[in-house]
Backbone as CSV, one residue per row, in Angstrom:
resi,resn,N_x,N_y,N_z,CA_x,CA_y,CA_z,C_x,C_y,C_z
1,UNK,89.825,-67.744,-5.013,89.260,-66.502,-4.541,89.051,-65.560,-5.717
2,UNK,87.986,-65.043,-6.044,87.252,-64.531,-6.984,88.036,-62.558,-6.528
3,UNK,88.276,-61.982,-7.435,88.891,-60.985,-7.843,87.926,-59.667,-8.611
4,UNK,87.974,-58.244,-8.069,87.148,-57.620,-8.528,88.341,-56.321,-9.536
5,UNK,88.109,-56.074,-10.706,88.642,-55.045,-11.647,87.765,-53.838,-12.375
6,UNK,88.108,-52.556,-11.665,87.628,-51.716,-12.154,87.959,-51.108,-13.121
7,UNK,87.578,-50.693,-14.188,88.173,-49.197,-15.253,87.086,-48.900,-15.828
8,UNK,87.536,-48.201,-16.806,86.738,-47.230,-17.168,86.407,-47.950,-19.360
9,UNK,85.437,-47.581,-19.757,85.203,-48.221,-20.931,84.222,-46.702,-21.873
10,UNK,85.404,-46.411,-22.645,84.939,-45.400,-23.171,84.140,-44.305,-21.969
11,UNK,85.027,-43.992,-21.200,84.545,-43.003,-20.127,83.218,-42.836,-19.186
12,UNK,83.151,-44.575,-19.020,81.911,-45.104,-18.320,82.751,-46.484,-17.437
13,UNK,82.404,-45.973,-16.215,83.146,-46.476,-14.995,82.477,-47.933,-14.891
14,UNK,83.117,-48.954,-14.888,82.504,-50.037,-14.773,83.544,-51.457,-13.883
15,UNK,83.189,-52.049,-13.511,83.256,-53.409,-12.519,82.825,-54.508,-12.540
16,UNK,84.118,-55.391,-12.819,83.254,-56.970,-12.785,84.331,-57.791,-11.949
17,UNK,84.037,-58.584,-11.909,84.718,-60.229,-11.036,85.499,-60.779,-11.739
18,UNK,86.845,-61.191,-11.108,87.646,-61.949,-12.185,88.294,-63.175,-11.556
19,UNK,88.204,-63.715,-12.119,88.841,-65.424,-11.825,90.184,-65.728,-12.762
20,UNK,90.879,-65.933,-11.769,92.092,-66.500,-12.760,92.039,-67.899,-13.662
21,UNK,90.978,-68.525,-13.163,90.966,-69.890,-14.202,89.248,-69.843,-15.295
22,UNK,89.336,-69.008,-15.341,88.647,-68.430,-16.197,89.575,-67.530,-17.699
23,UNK,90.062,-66.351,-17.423,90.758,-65.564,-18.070,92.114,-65.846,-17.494
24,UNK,93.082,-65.247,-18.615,94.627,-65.543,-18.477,95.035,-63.950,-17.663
25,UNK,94.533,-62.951,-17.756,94.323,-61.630,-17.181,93.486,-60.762,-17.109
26,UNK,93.578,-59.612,-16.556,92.208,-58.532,-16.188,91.850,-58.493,-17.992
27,UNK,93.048,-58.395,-18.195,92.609,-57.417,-19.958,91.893,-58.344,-20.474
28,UNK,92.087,-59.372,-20.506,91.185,-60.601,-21.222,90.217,-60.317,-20.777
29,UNK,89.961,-60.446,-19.800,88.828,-60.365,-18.516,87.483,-58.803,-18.859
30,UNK,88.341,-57.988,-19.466,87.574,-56.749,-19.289,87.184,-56.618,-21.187
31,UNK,87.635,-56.970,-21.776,87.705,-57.336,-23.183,86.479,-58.325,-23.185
32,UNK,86.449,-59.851,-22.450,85.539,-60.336,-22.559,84.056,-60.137,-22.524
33,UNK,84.279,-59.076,-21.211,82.836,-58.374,-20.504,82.262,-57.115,-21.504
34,UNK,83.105,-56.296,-22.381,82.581,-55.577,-23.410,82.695,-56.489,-25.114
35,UNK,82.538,-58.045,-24.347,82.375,-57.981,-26.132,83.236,-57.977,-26.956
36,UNK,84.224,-57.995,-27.266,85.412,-57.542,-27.919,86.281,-58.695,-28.116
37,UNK,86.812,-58.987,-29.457,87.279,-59.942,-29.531,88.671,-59.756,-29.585
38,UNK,89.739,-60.473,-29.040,91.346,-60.186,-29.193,92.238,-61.234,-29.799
39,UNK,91.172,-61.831,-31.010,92.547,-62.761,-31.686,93.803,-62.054,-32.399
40,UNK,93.192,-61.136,-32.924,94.496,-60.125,-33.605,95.318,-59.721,-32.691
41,UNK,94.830,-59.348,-31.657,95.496,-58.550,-30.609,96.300,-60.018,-30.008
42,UNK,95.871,-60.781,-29.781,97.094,-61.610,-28.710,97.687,-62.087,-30.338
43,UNK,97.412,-62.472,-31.440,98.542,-62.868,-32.480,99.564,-61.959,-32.051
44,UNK,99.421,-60.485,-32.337,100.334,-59.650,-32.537,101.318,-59.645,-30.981
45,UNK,100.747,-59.551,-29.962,101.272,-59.266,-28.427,102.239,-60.358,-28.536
46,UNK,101.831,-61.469,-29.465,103.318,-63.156,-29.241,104.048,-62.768,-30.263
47,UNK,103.651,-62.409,-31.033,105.012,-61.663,-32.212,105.827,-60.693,-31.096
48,UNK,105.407,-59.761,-30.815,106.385,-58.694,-30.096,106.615,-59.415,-29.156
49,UNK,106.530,-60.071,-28.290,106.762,-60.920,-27.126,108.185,-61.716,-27.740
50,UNK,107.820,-62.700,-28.422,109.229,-63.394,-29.503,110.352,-62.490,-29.956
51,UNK,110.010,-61.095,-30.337,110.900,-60.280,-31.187,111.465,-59.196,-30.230
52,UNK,110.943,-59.258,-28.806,111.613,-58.183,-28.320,112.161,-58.644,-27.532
53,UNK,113.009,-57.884,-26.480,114.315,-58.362,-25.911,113.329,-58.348,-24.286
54,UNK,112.965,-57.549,-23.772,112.106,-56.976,-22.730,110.714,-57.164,-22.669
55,UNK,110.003,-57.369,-21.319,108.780,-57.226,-21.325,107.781,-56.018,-21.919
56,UNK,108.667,-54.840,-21.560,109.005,-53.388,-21.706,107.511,-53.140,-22.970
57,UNK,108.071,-53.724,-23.926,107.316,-53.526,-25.556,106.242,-54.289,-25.703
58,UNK,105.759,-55.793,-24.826,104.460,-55.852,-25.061,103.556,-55.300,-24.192
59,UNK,104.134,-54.511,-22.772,103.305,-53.769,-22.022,102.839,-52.291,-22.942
60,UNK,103.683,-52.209,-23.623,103.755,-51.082,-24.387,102.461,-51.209,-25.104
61,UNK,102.625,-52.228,-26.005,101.720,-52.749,-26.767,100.558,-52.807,-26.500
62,UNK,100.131,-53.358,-24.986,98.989,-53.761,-24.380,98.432,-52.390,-23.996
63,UNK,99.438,-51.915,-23.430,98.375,-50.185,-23.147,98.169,-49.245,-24.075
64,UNK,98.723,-49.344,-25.053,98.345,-48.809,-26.701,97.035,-49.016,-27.041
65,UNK,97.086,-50.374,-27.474,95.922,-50.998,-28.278,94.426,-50.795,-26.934
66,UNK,94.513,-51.055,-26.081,93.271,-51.356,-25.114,93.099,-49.935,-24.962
67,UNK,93.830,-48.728,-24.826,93.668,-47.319,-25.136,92.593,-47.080,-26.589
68,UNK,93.277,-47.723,-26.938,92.321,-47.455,-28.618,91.209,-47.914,-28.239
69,UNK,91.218,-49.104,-27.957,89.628,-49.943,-27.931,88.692,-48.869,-27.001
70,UNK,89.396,-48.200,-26.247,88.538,-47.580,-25.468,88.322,-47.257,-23.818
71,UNK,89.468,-48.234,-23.516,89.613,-48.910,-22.053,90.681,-47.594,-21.207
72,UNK,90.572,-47.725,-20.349,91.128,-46.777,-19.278,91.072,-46.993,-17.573
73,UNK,92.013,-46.287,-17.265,92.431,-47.016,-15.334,91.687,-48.933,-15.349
74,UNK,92.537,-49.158,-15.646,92.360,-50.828,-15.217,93.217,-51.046,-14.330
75,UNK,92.422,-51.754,-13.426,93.349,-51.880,-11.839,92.135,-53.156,-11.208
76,UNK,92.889,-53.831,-10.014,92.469,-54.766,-9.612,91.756,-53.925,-7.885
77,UNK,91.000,-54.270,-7.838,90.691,-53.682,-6.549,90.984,-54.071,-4.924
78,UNK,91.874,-53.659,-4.360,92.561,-54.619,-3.310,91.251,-54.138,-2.213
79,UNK,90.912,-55.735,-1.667,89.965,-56.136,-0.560,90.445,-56.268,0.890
């Protein structure tokens, strides 16, 4: 069952479809659809993932960096 995720991309509201056997998550998912490449970004997310004790610090991580890129309210849209 095909999955819809809204946010916002540099303060332009946008929506696409997401499949779990496609992408590993929305963020992949919404990263893919603007283009954007995340090899640095998932290197670094498995370093802190390995080095931290908690999930806590790569969520941290993840809403940091996708803040920077530009990204905002990412949410899955319940049907």
């Amino acid at each position: 069952m095909a999955r819809r995720i809204t946010y916002k991309f540099k303060n332009q509201p946008r929506e696409i479809n997401f499949a779990k056997d496609k992408y590993h998550d929305m963020y992949q998912a919404i990263a893919a659809a603007e283009g954007i490449d995340l090899k640095n970004y998932l290197k670094m997310e498995q370093q802190i993932a390995m080095t931290s004790k908690g999930s806590a610090a790569v969520r941290n991580f993840r809403d940091e960096e996708f803040s920077r890129m530009g990204f905002s309210d990412v949410y899955f849209i319940k049907e």
